[in-house]
C-alpha positions in Angstrom: 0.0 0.0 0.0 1.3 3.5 -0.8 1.9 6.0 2.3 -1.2 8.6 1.8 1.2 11.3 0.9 1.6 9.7 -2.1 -2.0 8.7 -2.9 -3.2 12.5 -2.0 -0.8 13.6 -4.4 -2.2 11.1 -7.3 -5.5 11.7 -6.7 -4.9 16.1 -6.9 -2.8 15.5 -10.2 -6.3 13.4 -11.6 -8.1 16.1 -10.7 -6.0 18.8 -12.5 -5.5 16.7 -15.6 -9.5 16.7 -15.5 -9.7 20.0 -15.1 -7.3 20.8 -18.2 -9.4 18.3 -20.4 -13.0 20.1 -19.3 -11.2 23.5 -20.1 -9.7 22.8 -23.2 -13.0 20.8 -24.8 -14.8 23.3 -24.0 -15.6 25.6 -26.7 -18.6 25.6 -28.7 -17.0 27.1 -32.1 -19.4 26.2 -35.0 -16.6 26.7 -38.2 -16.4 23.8 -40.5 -14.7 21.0 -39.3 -11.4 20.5 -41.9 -9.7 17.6 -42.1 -6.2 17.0 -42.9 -4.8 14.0 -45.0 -2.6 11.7 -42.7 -0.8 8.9 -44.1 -2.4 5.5 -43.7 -1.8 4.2 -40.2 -0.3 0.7 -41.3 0.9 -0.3 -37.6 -2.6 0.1 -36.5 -2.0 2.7 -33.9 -5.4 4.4 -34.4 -7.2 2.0 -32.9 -10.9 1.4 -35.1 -10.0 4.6 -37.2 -6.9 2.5 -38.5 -9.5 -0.3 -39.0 -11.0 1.9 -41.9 -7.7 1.0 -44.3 -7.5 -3.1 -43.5 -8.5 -5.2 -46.2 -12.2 -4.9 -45.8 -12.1 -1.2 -45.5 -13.2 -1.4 -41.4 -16.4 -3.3 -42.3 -16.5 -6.9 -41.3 -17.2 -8.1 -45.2 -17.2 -6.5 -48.5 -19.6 -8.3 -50.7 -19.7 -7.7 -54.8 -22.8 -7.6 -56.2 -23.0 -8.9 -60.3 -24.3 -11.5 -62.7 -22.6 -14.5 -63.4 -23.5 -14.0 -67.1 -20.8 -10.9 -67.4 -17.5 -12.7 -66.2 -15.7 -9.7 -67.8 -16.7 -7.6 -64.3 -15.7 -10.3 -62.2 -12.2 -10.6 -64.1 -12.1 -6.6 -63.4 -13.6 -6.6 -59.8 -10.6 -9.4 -58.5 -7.9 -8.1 -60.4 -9.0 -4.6 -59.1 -9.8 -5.6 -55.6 -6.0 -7.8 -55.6 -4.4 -4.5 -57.5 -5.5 -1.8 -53.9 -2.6 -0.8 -52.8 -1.6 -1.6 -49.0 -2.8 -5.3 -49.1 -5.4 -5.3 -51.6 -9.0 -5.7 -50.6 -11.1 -9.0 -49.3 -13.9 -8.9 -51.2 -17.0 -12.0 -51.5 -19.3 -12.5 -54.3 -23.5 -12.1 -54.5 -24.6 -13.5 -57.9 -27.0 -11.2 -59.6 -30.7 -12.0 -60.4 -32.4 -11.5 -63.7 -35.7 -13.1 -63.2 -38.1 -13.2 -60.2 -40.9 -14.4 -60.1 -44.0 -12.3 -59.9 -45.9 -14.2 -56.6 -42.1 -13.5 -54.9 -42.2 -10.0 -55.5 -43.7 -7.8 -52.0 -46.5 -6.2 -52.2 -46.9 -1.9 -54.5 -48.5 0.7 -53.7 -52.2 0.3 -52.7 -53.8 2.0 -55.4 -51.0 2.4 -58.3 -50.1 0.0 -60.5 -46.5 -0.9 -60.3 -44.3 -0.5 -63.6 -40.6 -1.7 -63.2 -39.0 -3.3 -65.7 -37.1 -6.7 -65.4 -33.4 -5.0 -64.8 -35.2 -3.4 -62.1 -36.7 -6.1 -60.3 -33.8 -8.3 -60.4 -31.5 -5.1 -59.2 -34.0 -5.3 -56.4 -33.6 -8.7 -55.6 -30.1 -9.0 -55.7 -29.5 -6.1 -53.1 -32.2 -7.7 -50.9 -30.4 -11.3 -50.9 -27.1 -9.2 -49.9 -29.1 -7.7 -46.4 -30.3 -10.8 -45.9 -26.8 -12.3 -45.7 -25.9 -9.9 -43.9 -28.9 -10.7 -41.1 -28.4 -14.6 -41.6 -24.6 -14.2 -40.8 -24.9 -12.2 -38.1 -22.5 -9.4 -39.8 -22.2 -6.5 -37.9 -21.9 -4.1 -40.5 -20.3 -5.0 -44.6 -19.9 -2.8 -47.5 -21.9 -3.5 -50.6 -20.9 -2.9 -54.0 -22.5 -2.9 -57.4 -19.9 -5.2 -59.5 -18.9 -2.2 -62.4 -17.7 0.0 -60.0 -14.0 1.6 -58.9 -12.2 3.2 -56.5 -9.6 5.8 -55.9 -6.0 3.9 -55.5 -6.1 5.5 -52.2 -9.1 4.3 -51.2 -7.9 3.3 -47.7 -7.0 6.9 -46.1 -10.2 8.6 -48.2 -11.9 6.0 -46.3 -9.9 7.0 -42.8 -10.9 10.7 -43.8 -14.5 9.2 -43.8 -14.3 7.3 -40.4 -13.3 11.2 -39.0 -16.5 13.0 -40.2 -19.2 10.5 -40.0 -17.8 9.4 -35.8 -18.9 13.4 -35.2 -21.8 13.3 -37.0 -22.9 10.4 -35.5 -22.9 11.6 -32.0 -26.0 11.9 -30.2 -27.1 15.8 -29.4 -25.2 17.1 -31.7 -26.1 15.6 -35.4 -26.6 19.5 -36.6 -23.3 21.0 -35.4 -20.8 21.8 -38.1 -17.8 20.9 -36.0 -14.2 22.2 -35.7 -12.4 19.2 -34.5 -10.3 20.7 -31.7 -13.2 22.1 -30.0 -15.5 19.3 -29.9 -15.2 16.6 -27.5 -16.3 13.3 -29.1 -16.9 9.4 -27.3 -14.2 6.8 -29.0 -16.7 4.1 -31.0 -16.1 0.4 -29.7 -17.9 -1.2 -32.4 -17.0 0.5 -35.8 -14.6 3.3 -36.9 -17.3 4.6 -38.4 -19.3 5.0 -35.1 -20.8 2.7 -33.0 -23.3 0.5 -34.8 -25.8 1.3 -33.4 -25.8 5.3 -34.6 -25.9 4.6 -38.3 -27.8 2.6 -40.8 -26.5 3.5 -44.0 -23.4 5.1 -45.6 -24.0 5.5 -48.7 -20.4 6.0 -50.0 -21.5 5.7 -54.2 -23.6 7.5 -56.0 -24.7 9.3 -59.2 -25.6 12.6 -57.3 -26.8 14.4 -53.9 -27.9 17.3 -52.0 -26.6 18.6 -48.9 -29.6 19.6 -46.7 -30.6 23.3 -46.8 -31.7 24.4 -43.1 -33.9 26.7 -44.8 -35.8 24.5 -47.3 -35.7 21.8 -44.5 -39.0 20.1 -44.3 -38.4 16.6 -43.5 -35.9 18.1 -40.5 -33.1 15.8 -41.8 -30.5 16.7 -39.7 -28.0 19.5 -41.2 -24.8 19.0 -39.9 -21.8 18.5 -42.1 -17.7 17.9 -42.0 -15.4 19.3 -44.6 -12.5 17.7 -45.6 -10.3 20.6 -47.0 -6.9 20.2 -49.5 -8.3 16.5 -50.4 -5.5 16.0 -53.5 -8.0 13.7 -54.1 -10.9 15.3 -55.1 -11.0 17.0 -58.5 -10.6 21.0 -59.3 -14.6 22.1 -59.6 -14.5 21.9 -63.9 -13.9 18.2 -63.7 -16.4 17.6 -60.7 -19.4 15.7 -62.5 -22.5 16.5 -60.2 -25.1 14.2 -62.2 -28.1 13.8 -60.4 -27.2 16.3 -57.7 -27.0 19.6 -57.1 -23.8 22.0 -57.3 -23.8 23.0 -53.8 -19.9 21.9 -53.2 -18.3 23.2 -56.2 -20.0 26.8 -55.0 -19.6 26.8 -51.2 -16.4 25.0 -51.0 -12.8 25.7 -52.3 -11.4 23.5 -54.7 -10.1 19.7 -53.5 -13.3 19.8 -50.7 -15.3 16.7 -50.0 -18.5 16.8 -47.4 -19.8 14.5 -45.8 -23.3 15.0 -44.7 -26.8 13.4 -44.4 -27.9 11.7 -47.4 -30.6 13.8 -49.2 -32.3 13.0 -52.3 -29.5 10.3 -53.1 -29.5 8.7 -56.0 -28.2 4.7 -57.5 -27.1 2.6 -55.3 -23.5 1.7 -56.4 -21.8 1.2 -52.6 -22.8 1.6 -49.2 -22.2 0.8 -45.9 -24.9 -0.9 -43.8 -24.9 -1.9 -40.2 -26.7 -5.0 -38.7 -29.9 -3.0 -37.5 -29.8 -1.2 -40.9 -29.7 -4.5 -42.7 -32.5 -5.6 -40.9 -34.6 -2.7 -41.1 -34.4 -2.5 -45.1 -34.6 -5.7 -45.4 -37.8 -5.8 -43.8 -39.1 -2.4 -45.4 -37.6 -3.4 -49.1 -37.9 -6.6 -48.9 -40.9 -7.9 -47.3 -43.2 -4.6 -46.9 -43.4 -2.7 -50.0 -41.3 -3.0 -53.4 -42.7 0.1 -55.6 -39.4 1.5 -56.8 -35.8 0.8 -58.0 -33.8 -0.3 -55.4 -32.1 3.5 -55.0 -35.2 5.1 -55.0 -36.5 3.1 -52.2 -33.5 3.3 -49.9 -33.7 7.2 -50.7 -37.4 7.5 -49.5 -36.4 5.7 -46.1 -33.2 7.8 -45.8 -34.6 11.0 -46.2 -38.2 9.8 -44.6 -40.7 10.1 -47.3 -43.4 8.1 -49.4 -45.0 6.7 -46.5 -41.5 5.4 -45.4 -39.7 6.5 -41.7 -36.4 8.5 -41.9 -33.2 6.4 -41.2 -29.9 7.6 -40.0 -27.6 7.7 -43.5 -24.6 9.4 -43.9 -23.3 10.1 -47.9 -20.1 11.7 -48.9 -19.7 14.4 -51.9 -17.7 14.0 -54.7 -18.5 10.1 -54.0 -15.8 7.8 -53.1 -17.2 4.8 -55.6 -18.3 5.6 -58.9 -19.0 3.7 -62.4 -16.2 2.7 -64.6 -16.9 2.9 -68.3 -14.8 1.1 -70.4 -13.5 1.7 -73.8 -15.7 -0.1 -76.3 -20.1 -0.2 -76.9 -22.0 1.8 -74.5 -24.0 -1.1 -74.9 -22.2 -3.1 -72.3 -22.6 -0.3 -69.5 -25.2 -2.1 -68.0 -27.7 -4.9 -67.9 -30.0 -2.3 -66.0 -30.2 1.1 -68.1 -29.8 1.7 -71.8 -26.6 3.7 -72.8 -27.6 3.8 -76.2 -25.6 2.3 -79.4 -22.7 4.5 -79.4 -18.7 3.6 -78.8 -16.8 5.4 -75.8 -13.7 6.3 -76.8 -12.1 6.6 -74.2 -12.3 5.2 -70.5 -12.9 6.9 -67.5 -14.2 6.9 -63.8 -16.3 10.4 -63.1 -15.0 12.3 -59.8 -12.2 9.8 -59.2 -8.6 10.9 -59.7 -6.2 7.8 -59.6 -8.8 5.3 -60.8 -7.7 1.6 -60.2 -9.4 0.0 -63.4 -7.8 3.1 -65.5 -4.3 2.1 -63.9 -4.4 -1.8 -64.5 -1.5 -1.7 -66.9 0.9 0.8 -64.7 -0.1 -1.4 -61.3 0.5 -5.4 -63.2 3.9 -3.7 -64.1 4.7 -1.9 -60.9 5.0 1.6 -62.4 3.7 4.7 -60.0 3.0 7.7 -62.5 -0.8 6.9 -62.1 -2.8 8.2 -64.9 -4.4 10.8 -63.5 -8.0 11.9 -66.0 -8.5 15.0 -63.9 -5.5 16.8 -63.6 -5.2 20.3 -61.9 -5.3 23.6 -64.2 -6.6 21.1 -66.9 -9.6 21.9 -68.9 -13.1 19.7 -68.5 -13.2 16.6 -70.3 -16.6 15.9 -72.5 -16.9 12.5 -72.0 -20.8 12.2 -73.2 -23.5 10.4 -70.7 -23.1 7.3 -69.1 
C-alpha cells in the first residue's frame, strides 16, 4: 500500500489533468470541421479509425454484387480488388438475379399500379439477398458494392478521412453541429470506426448525385450537420467535378479539393454503401418484405430521407463520391444490364470524380510503375466524356 502522501498527491494531479481536459474541450465554435490528410496508419495505432484501411475497408465483409453471365466484371472486380494498394482488398461474391418471379415480389402501392422493368426487379432482388446475408450471418456491418464500380487507388485513407466525419456526426445531441475538431469533444466508438453501430444505418459511399440539406428549405428536419475535408489532392478541381443527379452546392460553397460529408438527401443509384446489422435488418424488412414500388435507389432514398410513407433512417453520404462507375473503352452497350446507354462507342475510359482510378491504372499497377494516370489533372480543362 502507498503511504497517503503519495496517494493524495495522485489523486490532486487526476483532478488537474481533468480540469485541463474540461477547459480545453470546451468551446462551442461552430466553423467547418477540416480535415487534414494523414498517411495510412499501417501499424494500427489508431485503434478502429486505422481499422477503416485493412482489407475490408473497417467493415467486417465486403460483398460484390454482379451476374454470373458478365464474367468480364468479375475478371475486373478481383484483379482490381487484388491490385488496392496496402494489401489489396477481401472482397465475396452475390450473384445477380435476372428473373423473379411475380408471386415473390412484395407487395406496391395500394392504389398504383407498379411498372418496373425486369433490370429493375432483379436489381432489387439482388441487393435484398445481400441484407439478408448480412442478417443470416450475423455481420455486424459489410460494405456493398454494385460489380462495375471503382475506386480511388487510395481508397484506404479517403476511407480514414471518412471514419473522422461521420464518428462526429454520428454523435447523439449534436447531429446538426458543423464541428471544428479541436473544439468538440467526441466518445471513442467500440464497435466501428465509423461510429458505434448502433448510430448509423446506412453510408452511402457511391452515388450518381446528392444534396446537402438546406436548413432553410428543411421540411423533413433531416438533420443539417456536415464535416469538410479541405486540401483533399483527391478530389478533383470544380471543372472536372461531375455532379449528375445532384445539385452543385460543393463546387459553389467549398474551395477546390473539398469533399463533405453530410446526411444523405435526395440520393440517388445505389452503387456502394455501408450498412450496419440493424440497418440490414430494417431495409430488409421495409424493401424486402413490406413494399417494393421502386428501383432499389429510389426506395433506400425514400427511407433515408423519410418520405413516401416510409420513416427517416440515420444515413450518412459523402460528396464527390468515393465509388463511382467505370466505363470502359468499347459499346455503350455493355454499361449495364439495367439502363440503356444507347448504341454509341466510348472512346475513351474513364471513372467520373475519381482521380487515380484503379481499373484506369491496371496496366501501370500489373507492371509496378507509379505515374498513375491521372483523367483530372489540376489547371486542366473539363473533359466531354458524353452520358453514361
Amino acid at each position: 500500500m502507498q503511504p497517503l502522501p503519495m496517494r493524495i498527491l495522485l489523486a490532486g494531479a487526476g483532478s488537474l489533468l481533468l480540469i485541463f481536459l474540461l477547459i480545453g474541450f470546451g468551446g462551442t465554435n461552430m466553423s467547418p470541421l477540416t480535415l487534414s490528410r494523414a498517411p495510412l496508419d499501417r501499424a494500427g495505432n489508431g485503434g478502429l479509425l486505422a481499422d477503416a484501411g485493412n482489407t475490408t475497408l473497417g467493415f467486417q465483409k465486403i460483398f460484390v454484387i454482379d451476374l454470373p453471365t458478365r464474367p468480364d466484371l468479375r475478371d475486373s472486380m478481383s484483379l482490381a480488388a487484388a491490385l488496392t494498394p496496402d494489401g489489396g482488398l477481401d472482397i465475396e461474391y452475390i450473384d445477380g438475379v435476372t428473373e423473379v418471379l411475380d408471386n415473390a415480389l412484395p407487395p406496391g402501392d395500394k392504389d398504383k399500379e407498379r411498372k418496373m422493368r425486369k433490370g429493375t426487379v432483379g436489381a432489387w432482388r439482388a441487393h435484398i439477398n445481400a441484407l439478408r446475408t448480412i442478417v443470416e450471418r450475423n455481420i455486424t456491418s459489410a460494405l456493398i458494392i454494385e460489380g462495375d464500380i471503382d475506386w480511388d487507388l487510395r481508397i484506404k485513407t479517403q476511407m480514414q478521412d471518412f471514419a473522422k466525419a461521420s464518428r462526429l456526426l454520428v454523435q447523439p445531441g449534436l447531429e446538426d453541429n458543423i464541428f471544428d475538431i479541436s473544439d468538440k469533444p467526441m466518445v471513442e466508438p467500440k464497435t466501428s470506426p465509423y461510429g458505434d453501430t448502433d448510430l448509423w444505418d446506412i453510408l452511402w459511399l457511391g452515388h450518381c448525385g446528392t444534396e446537402m440539406v438546406d436548413p432553410e428549405k428543411n421540411k423533413a428536419k433531416i438533420h443539417t450537420g456536415r464535416v469538410v475535408i479541405s486540401n483533399d489532392e483527391t478530389v478533383p478541381e470544380p471543372q472536372h467535378v461531375k455532379i449528375e443527379y445532384g445539385t452543385d452546392q460543393l463546387v459553389k460553397q467549398y474551395p477546390a479539393h473539398t469533399r463533405v460529408v453530410h446526411r444523405t438527401r435526395m440520393n440517388v443509384c445505389s452503387l456502394a454503401y455501408g450498412v450496419s446489422q440493424q440497418g440490414a435488418r430494417k431495409f430488409l424488412y421495409e424493401l424486402g418484405i413490406r413494399k417494393l414500388n421502386e428501383a432499389m435507389d429510389l426506395m433506400m432514398r425514400a427511407m433515408c430521407d423519410g418520405f413516401g410513407g416510409r420513416a427517416q433512417h440515420n444515413c450518412l453520404t459523402v460528396e464527390p463520391q468515393l465509388f463511382q462507375h467505370y466505363r470502359p473503352v468499347g459499346s455503350k452497350k455493355t454499361f449495364s444490364e439495367i439502363a440503356e446507354h444507347g448504341d454509341g462507342y466510348n472512346e475513351v475510359a474513364f471513372t467520373r470524380n475519381i482521380r487515380w482510378s484503379t481499373r484506369l491504372n491496371f496496366r501501370k499497377l500489373v507492371d509496378g510503375e507509379k505515374d498513375y494516370i491521372d483523367l483530372f489533372q489540376d489547371g486542366q480543362p473539363a473533359q466531354d466524356l458524353g452520358f453514361g
